[in-house]
C-alpha positions in Angstrom: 126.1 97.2 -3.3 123.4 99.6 -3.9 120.9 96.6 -2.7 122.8 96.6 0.3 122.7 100.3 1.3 119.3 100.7 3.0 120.1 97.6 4.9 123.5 98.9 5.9 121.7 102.2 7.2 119.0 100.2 8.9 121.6 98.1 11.2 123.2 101.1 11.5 120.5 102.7 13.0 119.2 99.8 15.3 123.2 99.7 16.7 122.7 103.6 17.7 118.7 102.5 18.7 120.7 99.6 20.8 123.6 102.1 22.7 121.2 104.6 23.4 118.6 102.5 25.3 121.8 100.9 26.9 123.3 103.9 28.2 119.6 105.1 29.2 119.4 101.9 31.1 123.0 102.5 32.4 121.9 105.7 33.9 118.7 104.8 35.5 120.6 102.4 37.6 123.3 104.6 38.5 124.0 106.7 41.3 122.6 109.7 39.7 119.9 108.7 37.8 118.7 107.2 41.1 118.8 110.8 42.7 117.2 112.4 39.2 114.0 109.7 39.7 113.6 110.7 43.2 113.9 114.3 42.3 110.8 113.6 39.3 109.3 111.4 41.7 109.5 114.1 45.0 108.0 116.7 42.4 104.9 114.3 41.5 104.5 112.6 45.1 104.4 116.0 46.8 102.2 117.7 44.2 99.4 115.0 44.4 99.5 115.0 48.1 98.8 118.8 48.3 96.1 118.4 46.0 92.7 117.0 45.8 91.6 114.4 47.2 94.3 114.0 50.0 94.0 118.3 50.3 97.9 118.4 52.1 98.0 121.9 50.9 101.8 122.3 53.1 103.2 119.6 51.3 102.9 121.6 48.3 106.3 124.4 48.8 108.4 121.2 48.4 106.8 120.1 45.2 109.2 122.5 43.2 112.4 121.4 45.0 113.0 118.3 42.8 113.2 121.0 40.0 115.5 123.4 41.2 118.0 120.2 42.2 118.3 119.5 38.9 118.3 122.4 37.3 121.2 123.7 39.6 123.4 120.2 38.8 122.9 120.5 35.2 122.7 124.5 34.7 123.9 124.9 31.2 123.9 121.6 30.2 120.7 122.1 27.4 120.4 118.7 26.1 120.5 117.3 29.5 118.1 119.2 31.1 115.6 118.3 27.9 116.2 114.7 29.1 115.1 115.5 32.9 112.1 117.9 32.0 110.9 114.8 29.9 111.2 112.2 32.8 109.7 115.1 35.2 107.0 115.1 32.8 106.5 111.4 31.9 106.7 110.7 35.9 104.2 113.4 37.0 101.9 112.5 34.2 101.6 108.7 35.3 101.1 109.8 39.3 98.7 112.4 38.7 96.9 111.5 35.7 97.2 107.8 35.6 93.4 107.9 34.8 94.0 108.9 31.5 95.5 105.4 30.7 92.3 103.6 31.2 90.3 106.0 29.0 92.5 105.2 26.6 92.7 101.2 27.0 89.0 101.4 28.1 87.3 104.3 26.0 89.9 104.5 23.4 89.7 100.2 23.0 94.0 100.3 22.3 95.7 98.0 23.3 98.4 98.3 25.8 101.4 97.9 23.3 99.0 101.3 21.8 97.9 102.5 24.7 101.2 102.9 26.8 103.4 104.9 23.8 99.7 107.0 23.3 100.4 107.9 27.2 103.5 108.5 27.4 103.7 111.1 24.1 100.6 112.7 25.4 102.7 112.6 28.9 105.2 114.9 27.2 103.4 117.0 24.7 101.1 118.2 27.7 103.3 118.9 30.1 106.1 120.4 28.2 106.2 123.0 30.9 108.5 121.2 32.6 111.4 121.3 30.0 110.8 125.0 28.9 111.1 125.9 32.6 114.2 124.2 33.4 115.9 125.3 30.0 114.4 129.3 30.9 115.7 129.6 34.6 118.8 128.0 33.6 119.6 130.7 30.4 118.1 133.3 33.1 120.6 132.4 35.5 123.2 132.2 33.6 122.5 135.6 31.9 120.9 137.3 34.4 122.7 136.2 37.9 120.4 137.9 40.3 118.2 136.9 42.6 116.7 133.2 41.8 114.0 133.2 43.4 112.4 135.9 41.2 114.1 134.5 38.2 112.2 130.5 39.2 109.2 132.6 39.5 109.1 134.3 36.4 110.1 131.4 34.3 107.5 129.0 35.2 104.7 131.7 34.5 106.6 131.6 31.1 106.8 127.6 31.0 103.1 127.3 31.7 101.6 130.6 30.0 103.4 129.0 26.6 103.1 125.3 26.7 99.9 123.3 25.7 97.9 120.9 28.6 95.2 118.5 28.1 93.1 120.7 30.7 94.0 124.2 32.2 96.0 122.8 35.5 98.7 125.0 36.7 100.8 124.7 40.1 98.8 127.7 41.4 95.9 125.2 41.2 97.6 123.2 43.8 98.3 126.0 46.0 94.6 126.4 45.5 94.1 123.7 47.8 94.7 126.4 50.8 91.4 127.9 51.6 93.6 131.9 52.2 96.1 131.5 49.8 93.3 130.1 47.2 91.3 133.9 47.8 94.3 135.7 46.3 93.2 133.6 42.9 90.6 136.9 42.8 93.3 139.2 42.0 96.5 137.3 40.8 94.5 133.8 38.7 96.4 130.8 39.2 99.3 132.4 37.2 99.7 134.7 40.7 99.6 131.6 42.9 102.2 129.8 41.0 104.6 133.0 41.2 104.1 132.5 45.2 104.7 128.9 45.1 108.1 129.2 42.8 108.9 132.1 44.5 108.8 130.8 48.2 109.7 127.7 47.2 112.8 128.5 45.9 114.3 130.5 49.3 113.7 126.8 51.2 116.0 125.4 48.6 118.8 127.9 48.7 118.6 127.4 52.9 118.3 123.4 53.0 121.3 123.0 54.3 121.7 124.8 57.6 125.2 126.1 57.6 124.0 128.6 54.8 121.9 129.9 57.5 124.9 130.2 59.8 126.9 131.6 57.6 124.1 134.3 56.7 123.8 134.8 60.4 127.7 135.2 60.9 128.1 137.9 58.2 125.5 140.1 59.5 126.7 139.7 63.0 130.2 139.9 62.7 132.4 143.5 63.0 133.4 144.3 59.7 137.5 145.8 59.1 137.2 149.3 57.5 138.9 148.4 54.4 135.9 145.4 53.6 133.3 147.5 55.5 131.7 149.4 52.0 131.9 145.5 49.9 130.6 143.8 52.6 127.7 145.9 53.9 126.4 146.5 49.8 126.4 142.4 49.6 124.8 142.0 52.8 122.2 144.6 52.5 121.6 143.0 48.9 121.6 139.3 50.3 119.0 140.9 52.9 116.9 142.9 50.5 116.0 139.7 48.1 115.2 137.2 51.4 112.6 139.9 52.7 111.5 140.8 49.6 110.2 137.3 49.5 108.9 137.2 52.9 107.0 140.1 52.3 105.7 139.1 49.3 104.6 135.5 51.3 103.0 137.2 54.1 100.9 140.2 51.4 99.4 136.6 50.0 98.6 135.4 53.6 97.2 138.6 54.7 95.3 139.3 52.3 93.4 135.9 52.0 92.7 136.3 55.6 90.8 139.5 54.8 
């Protein structure tokens, strides 16, 4: 029996080994993992577009959008939103830095049966960004319950201050790619230009479906009963205050790159 043991515990392990890449391929060719890899793949597409060499610097404020989909349908969920900030990772790894593959098949002389686990580790380890920023807005929103905006802002300067990269490539980098915007780089670094990107970014997602827009435009137009009118005017002034405070903030960066 004791000859038996390590065996026992190997089959053991390949059966979880087995149900795991079965539920894995279960989900990937479900409903929603179909909308999760076009969320990773929106998120990569968009960000290579806005960069060089294709320079589509407007495509750029809906690179972060894939991000704050799932991070909204899986708020809380930890483990899950590990899973997502991997396969945001692994996906924008093989669009925007493909390249690195060959230098490792070509350069490196691996195989591919090497080469491809070597990418795809190196795919996680350097862009663990991705998962830290989805597990911090999602405890900040939780905790904090304020503005998002702000709160997507200030946790992907923590996600990319904190994590390691093969090179120093932030999001601001891509928001580079506008010749005004890329002059505020002078004050702010790429750190500031990634703040504006999250930060704008995040008030098209909370509008992308145009009845919140109506319904904004209905509570600050209607006539308010006397017994609501103190409730009502504090939330709307509130609800006001954070969508020009990020206006403002968007036009300062646009202003001041044009001087």
């Amino acid at each position: 029996l004791s000859i038996l043991l390590p065996f026992q515990k190997l089959i053991n392990d390949f059966d979880l080994g087995y149900v795991r890449m079965k539920n894995l391929f279960r989900f990937l060719f479900s409903k929603e993992g179909f909308v999760a890899i076009l969320c990773y793949t929106s998120t990569a597409v968009f960000a290579q577009l806005a960069f060089a060499p294709y320079s589509l610097s407007y495509f750029v404020w809906l690179s972060p959008i894939g991000l704050f989909y799932i991070e909204k349908k899986y708020r809380g969920e930890w483990k899950k939103l590990i899973y997502h900030g991997f396969g945001f990772a692994i996906l924008f790894y093989t669009i925007s830095f493909h390249w690195i593959y060959y230098m490792v098949t070509v350069f490196g002389g691996f195989d591919w049966y090497l080469a491809a686990p070597i990418f795809g580790l190196s795919a996680i380890f350097l862009n663990l960004k991705f998962p830290l920023f989805l597990l911090s807005f999602s405890f900040l929103a939780i905790r904090v319950g304020k503005y998002f905006p702000w709160l997507a802002s200030f946790s992907i300067l923590f996600a990319e201050f904190f994590t390691p990269q093969v090179f120093p490539w932030y999001f601001g980098s891509v928001v580079a790619e506008n010749p005004i915007l890329a002059q505020n780089a002078e004050y702010a670094s790429a750190y500031g230009l990634t703040f504006l990107l999250f930060l704008f970014s995040y008030l098209l997602f909370q509008f992308r479906n145009p009845k919140r827009i109506q319904i904004l435009i209905r509570r600050i137009k209607r006539v308010i009963p006397n017994h609501e009118r103190k409730v009502k005017i504090y939330r709307n002034r509130n609800v006001l205050f954070g969508i020009s405070s990020v206006l403002v903030i968007f036009l300062f960066y646009w202003v001041n790159g044009f001087y």
